[in-house]
Residue, then its C-alpha position, 0 to 999 in steps of 0.5 A: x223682325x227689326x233688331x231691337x238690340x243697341x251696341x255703344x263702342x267707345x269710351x269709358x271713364x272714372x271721373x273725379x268731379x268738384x263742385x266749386x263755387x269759382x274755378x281755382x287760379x294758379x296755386x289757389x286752394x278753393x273749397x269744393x261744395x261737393x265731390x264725386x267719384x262717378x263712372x262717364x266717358x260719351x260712349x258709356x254715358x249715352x248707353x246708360x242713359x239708352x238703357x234707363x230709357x228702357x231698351x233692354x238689349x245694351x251692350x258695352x264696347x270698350x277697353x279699360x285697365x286692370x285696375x280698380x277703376x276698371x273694376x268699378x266702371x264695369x260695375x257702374x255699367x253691369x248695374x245699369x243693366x248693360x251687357x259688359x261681355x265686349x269690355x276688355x281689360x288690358x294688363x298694363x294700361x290705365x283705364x281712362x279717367x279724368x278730374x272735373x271741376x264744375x263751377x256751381x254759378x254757371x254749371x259749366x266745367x273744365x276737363x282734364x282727362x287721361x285716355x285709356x288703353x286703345x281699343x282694337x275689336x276682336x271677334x267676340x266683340x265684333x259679333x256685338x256690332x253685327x247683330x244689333x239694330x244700331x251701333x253707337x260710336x264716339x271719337x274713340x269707338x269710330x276708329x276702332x270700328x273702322x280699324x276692323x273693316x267696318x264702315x256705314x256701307x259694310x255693315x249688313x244688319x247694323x245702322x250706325x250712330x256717331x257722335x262727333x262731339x269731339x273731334x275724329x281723325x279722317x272722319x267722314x259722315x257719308x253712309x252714316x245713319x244718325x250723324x250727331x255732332x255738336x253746333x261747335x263741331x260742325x263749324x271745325x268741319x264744314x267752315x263758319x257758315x250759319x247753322x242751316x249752310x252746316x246741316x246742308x253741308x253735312x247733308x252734302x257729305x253724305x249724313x242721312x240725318x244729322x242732329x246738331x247739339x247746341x247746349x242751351x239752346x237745345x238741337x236743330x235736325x235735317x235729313x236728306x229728304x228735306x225735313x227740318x226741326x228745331x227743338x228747344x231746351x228743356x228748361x229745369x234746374x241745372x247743377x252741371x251740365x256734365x254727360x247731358x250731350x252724351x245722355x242725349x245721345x243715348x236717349x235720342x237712339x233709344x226713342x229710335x229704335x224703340x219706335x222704327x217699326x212706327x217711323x218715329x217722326x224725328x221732331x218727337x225723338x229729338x224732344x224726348x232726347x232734349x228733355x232727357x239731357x236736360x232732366x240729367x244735369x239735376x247731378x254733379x256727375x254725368x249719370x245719377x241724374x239720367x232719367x227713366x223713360x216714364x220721368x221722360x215722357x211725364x215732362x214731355x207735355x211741358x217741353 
């Protein structure tokens, strides 16, 4: 019987989020449209958007402070309906936290982020990794899993995930299941050739498949038997585009392990994560626009 439990390791985040109409020069006070506050972080968000998507096994990895913002993050996610057993609160730590402007003509944003504690796996939390079906990692999450020994060759029971949308130290995709990285990235490891030579190139390294984000222009997918898509965006009202990679994430791996009994063909996956993260930047945050698997599925037909 397949493991139909997923496990996200990695980061999570408060975030303070304004919705300008033009980012701010130096010593300029700008008024803002709007202004939340909202839980992120990559790994968190993709297990947020796996969960809505209708996986009912989610479990969290991470660490966050002792302090009120890790109270609420873990809140944020225990109301998503997320197993939060494998969040430590550290004494002493801030938990990770950013402010983000968002500029209202564009959709873009700019970060600026203060990490949290540092994540190191103990037992109970490795216990997380070992029997799920898939296990989902960001720059923070990869390093921790391997940290403890654990790599796409010695994880017996697990498939492993990884986003490398931001940049991981030593990183390697050989044995990795599901290598998504965006277009951006792919270029930092593998040189300036046309996306094509990249995919291969990640191929070359190892990757079983790798799903290359590209934006607005949506996602290019191979894998090493040879097949290849290229799926465009879905094309919706767009507030800010922050979280929509990692919600992507989180709904690609849910369209996964929902359907791997029935080989799932990968051109459909990666459509139902597109329109996921596309349905997603409705919001100013990263997470309140997530939307549900049947809000997925009812647009699929226009994708």
């Amino acid at each position: 019987m397949a493991h139909r439990a997923a496990t996200f390791i990695g980061t999570v985040t408060m975030d303070a989020i304004a919705l300008v109409d033009a980012y701010p020069a130096a010593d300029e006070r700008v008024l803002a449209r709007d202004l939340v506050t909202a839980g992120g972080g990559p790994a968190a968000t993709a297990a947020v958007a796996a969960a809505r998507a209708g996986i009912a096994d989610v479990r969290f990895v991470g660490a966050v402070g002792a302090d009120e913002a890790g109270e609420r993050a873990i809140a944020d996610l225990t109301d998503a309906g997320i197993d939060v057993s494998g969040v430590r609160r550290i004494e002493g730590e801030p938990t990770a936290s950013s402010v983000i402007i968002v500029d209202h003509g564009s959709g873009t944003r700019a970060i600026c982020g203060r990490p949290g504690p540092r994540l190191t796996l103990d037992a109970e939390q490795l216990a997380l990794v070992g029997d799920a079906g898939w296990v989902h990692v960001d720059h923070v999450g990869w390093p921790a899993l391997t940290g403890a020994g654990l790599t796409p060759t010695t994880t017996e029971r697990s498939r492993i995930s990884v986003d490398a949308g931001n940049p991981i130290e030593d990183f390697s995709p050989k044995g990795v299941d599901l290598f998504v990285p965006t277009e951006a990235a792919l270029a930092r490891m593998y040189g300036d050739g046309d996306l094509p030579a990249l995919l291969d190139a990640a191929l070359g390294a190892g990757a079983r498949t790798v799903v290359a984000t590209r934006g607005g222009a949506g996602a290019v997918a191979a894998t090493e038997d040879g097949q290849r898509v290229d799926v465009p965006a879905h094309r919706g009202a767009v507030l800010s585009t922050l979280g929509a990679g990692d919600v992507f994430h989180g709904a690609l791996l849910a369209a996964v392990l929902r359907d791997s009994a029935h080989a799932t063909a990968l051109a459909d996956a990666v459509r139902y994560a597109t329109v996921a993260a596309g349905l997603s930047c409705r919001a100013l945050d990263g997470r309140s626009g997530i939307p549900s698997h049947d809000e997925i599925v009812a647009h699929l037909p226009a994708h």
